[in-house]
DSSP file (Angstrom, degrees, kcal/mol; ACC not computed):
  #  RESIDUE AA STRUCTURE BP1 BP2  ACC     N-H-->O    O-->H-N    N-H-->O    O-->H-N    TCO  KAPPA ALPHA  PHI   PSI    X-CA   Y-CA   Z-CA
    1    1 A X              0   0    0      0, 0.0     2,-0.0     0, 0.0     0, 0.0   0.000 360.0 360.0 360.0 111.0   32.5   -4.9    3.2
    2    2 A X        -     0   0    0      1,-0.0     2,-0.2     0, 0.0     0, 0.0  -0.439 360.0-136.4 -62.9 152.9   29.6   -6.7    1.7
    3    3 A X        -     0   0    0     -2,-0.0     2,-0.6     0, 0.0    -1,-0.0  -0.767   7.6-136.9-105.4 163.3   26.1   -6.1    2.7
    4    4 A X        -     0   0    0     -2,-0.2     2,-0.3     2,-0.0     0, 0.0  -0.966  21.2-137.7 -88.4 122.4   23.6   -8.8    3.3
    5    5 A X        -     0   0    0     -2,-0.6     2,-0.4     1,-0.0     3,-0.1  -0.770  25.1-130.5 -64.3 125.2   19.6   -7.9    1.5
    6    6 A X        -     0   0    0     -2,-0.3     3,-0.1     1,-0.1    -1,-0.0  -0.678  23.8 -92.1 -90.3 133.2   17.1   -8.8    3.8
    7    7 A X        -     0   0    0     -2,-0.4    -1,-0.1     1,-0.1     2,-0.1  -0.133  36.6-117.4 -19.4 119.4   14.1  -10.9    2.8
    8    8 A X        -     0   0    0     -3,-0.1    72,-0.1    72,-0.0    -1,-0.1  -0.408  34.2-119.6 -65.4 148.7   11.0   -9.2    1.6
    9    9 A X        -     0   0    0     70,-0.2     2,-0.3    -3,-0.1    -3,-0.0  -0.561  24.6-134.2 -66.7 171.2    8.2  -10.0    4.0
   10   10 A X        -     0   0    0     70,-0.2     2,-0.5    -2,-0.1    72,-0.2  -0.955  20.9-165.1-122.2 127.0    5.6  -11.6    2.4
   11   11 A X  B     -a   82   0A   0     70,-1.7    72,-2.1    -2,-0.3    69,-0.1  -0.819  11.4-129.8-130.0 136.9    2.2  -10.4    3.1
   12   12 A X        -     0   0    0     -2,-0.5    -1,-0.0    70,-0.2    69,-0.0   0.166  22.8-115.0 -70.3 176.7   -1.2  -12.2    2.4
   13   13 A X  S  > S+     0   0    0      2,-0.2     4,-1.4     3,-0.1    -1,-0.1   0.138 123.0  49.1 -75.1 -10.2   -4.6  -10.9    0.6
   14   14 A X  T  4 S+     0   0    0      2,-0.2     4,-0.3     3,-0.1    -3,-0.0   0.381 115.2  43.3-128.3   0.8   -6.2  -11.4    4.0
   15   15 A X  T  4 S+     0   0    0      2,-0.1     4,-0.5     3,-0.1    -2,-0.2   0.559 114.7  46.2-104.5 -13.1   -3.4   -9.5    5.5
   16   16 A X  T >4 S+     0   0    0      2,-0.1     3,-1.7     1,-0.1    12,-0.2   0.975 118.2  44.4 -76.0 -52.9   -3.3   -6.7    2.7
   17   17 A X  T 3< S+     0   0    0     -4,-1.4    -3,-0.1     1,-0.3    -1,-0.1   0.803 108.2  61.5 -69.2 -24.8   -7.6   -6.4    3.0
   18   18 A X  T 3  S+     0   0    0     -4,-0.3     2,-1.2     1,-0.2    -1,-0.3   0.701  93.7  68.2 -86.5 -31.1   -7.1   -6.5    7.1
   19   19 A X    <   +     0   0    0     -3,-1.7     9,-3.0    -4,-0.5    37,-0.8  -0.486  65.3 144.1-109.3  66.5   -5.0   -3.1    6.8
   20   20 A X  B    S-B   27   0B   0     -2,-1.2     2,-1.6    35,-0.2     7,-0.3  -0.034  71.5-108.2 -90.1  24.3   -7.8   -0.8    5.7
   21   21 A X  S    S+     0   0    0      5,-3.4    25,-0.4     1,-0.1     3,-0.4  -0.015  79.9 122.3  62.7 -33.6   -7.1    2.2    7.3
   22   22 A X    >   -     0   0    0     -2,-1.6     3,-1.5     1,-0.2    -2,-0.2  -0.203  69.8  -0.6 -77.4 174.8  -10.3    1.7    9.9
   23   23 A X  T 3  S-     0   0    0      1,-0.3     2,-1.2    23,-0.1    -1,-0.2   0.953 137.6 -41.1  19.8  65.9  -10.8    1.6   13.4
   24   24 A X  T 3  S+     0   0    0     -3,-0.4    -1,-0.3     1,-0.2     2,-0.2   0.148 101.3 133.8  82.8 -38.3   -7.1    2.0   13.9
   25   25 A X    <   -     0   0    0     -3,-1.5    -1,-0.2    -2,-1.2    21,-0.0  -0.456  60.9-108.2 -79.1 149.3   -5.7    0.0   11.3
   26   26 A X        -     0   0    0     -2,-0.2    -5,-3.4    -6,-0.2     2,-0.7   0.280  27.6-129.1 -62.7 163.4   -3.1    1.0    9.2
   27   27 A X  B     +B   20   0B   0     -7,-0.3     2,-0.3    -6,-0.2    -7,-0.2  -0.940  34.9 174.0-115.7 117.6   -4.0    1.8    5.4
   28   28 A X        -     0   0    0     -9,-3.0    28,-3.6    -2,-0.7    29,-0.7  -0.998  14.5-154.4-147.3 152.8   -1.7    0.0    3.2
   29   29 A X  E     -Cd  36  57C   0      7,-1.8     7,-2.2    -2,-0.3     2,-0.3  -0.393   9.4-139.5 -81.6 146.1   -1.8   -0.4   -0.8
   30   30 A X  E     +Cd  35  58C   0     27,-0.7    29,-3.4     5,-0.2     2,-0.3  -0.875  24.4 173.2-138.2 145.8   -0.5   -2.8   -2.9
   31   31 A X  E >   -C   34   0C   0      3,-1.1     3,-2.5    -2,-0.3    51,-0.1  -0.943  68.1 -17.3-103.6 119.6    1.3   -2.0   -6.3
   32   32 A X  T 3  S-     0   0    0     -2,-0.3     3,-0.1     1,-0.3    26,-0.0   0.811 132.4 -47.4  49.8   7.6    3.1   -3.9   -8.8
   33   33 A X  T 3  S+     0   0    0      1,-0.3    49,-0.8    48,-0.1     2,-0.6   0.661 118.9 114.8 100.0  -7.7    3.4   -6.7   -6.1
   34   34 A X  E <   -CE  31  81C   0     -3,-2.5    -3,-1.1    47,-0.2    -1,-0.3  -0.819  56.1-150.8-110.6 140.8    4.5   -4.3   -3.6
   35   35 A X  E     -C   30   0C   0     45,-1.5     2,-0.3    -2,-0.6    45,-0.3  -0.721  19.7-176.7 -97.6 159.1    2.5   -3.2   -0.3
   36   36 A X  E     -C   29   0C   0     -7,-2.2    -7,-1.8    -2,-0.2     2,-0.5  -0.980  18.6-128.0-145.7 173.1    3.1    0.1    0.7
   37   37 A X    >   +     0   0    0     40,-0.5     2,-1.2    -2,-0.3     3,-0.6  -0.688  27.3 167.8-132.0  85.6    1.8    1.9    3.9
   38   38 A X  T 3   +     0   0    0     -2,-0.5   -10,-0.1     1,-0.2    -1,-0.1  -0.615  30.0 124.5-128.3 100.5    0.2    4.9    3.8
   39   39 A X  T 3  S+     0   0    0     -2,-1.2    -1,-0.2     1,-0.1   -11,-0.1   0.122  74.0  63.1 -94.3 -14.5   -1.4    5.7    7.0
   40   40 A X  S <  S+     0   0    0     -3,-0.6     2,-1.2   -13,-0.1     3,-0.1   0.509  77.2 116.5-110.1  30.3    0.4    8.9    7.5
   41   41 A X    >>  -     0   0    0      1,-0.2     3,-3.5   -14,-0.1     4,-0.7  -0.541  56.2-160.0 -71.1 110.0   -1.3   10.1    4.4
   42   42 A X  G >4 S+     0   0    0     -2,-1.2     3,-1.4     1,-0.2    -1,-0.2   0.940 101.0  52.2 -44.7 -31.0   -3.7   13.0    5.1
   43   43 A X  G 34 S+     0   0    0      1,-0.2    -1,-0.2    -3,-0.1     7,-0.1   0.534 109.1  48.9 -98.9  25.0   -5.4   11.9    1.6
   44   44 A X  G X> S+     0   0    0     -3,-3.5     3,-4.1     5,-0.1     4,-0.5   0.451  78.8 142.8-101.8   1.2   -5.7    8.1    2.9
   45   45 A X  G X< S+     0   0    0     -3,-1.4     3,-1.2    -4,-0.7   -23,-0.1  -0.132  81.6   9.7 -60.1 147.5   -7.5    9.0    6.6
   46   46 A X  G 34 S-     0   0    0    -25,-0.4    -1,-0.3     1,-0.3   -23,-0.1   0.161 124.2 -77.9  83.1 -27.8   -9.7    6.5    6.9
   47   47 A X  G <4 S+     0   0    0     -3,-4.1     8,-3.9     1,-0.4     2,-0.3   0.306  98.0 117.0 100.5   1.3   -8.8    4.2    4.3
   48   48 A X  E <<  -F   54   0D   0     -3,-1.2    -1,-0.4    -4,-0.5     6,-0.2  -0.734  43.1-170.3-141.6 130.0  -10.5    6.1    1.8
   49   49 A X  E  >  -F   53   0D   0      4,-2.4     4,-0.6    -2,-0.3     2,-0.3  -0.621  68.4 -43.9-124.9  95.9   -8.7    7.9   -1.4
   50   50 A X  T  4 S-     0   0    0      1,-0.2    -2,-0.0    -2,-0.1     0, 0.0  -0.865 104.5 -59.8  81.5-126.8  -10.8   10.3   -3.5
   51   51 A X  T  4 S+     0   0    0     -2,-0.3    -1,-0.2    -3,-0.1    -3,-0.0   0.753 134.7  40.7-118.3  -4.8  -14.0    8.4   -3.8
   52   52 A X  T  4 S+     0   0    0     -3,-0.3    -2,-0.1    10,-0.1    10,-0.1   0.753  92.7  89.9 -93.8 -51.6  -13.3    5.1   -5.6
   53   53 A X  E  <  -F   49   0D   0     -4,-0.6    -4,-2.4     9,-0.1     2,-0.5  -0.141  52.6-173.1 -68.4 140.7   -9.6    3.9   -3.8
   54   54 A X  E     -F   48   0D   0     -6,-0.2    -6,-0.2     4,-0.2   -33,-0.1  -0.993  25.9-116.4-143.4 113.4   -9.8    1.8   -0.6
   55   55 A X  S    S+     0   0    0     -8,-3.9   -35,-0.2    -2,-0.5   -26,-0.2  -0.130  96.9  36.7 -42.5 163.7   -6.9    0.9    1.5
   56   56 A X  S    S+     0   0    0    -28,-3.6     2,-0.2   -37,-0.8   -27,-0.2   0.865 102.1  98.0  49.1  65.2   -5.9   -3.1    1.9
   57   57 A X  E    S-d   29   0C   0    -29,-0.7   -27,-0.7   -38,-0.1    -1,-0.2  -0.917  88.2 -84.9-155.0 160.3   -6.9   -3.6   -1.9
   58   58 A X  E     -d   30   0C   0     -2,-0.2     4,-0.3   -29,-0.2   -27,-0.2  -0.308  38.7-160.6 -59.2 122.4   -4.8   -3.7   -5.3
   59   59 A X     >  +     0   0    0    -29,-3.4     4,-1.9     2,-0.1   -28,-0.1   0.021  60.3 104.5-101.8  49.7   -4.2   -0.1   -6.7
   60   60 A X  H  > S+     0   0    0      2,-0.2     4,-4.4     3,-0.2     5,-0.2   0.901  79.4  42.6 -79.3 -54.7   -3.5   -0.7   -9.7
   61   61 A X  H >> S+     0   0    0      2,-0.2     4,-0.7     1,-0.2     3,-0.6   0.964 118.3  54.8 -68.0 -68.7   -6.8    0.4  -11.6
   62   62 A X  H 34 S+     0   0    0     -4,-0.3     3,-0.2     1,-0.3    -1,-0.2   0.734 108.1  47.3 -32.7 -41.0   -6.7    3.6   -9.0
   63   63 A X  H >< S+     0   0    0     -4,-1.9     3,-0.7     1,-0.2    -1,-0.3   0.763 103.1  54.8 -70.9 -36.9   -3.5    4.5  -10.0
   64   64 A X  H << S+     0   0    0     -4,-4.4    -2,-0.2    -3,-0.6    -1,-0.2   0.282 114.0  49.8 -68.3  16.0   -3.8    4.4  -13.6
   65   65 A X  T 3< S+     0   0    0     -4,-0.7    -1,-0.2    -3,-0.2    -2,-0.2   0.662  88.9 106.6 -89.2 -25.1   -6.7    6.8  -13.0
   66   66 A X  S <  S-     0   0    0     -3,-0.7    -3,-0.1     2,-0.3    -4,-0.0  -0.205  77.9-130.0-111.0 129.2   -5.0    8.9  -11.0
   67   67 A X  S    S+     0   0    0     -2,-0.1     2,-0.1     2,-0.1    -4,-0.0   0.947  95.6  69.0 -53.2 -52.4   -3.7   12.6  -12.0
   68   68 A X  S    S-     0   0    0      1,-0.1    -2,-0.3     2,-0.0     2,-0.1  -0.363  81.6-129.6 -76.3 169.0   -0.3   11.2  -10.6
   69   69 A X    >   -     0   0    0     -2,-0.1     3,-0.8     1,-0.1     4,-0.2  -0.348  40.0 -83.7-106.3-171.3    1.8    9.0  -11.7
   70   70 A X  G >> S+     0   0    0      1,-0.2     3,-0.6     2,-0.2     4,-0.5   0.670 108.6  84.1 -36.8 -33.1    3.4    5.9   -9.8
   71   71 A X  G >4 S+     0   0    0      1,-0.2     3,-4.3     2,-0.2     4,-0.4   0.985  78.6  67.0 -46.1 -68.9    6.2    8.1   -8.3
   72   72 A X  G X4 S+     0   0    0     -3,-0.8     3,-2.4     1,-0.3    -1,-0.2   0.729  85.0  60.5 -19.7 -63.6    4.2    9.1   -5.7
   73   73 A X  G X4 S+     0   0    0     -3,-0.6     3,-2.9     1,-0.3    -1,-0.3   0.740  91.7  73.8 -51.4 -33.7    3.8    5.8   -3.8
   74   74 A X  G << S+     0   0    0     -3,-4.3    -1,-0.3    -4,-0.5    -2,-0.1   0.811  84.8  69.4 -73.1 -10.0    8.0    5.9   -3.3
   75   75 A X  G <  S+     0   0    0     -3,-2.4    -1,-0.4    -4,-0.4     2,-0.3   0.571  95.4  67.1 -72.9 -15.6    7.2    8.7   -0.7
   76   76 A X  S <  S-     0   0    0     -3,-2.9   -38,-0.1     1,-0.2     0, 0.0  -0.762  95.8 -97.1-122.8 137.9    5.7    5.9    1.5
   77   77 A X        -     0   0    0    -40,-0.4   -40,-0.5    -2,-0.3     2,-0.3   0.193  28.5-131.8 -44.4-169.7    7.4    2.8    3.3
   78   78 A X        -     0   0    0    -42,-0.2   -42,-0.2     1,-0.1   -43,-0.1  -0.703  25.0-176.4-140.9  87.5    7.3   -0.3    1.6
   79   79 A X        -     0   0    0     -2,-0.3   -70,-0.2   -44,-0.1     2,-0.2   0.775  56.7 -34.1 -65.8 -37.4    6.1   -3.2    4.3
   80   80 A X        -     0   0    0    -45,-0.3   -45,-1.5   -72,-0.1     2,-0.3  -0.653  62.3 -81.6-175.2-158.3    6.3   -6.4    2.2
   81   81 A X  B     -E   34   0C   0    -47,-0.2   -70,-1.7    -2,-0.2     2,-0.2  -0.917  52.2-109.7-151.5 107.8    6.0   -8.2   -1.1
   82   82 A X  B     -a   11   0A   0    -49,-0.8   -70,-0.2    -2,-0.3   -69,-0.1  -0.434  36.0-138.2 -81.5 120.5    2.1   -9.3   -2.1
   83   83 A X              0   0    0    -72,-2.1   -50,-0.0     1,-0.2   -74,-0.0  -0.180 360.0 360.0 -57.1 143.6    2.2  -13.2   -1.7
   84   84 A X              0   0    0    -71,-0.0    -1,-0.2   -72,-0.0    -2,-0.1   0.461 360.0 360.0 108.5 360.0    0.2  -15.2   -4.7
């Protein structure tokens, strides 16, 4: 039985900064081209990670900062594929 692979969504810059963890909206990441969503991260409440990282923005430079490595992030869904 073959499987089919679904199509990544594809998910804007003005839909990645929209998902900032405030007033209710979700905190999502984006990595390598990947968004990821972590909103049920206790160390994202808010949008906020440490004192520099901000949900709906590139973590690239935050993550190479970062005491952990990349690994982390797999813990988290994966929503889409950052468009551009």
């Amino acid at each position: 039985m073959q499987t089919k692979e679904v199509p990544m969504r594809e998910i804007s810059q003005e839909e990645l900064a929209a998902c900032n963890g405030i007033d209710g909206a979700p905190a999502w990441v984006a990595y390598q081209g990947l968004v990821y969503d972590v909103s049920s991260s206790y160390h994202w409440r808010q949008g906020r990670h440490q004192i520099t990282n901000r949900a709906g923005q590139l973590y690239e430079r935050g993550l190479n900062a970062a005491p952990h490595g990349p690994d982390l992030l797999e813990r988290f869904p994966i929503v889409g594929r950052l468009s551009g």
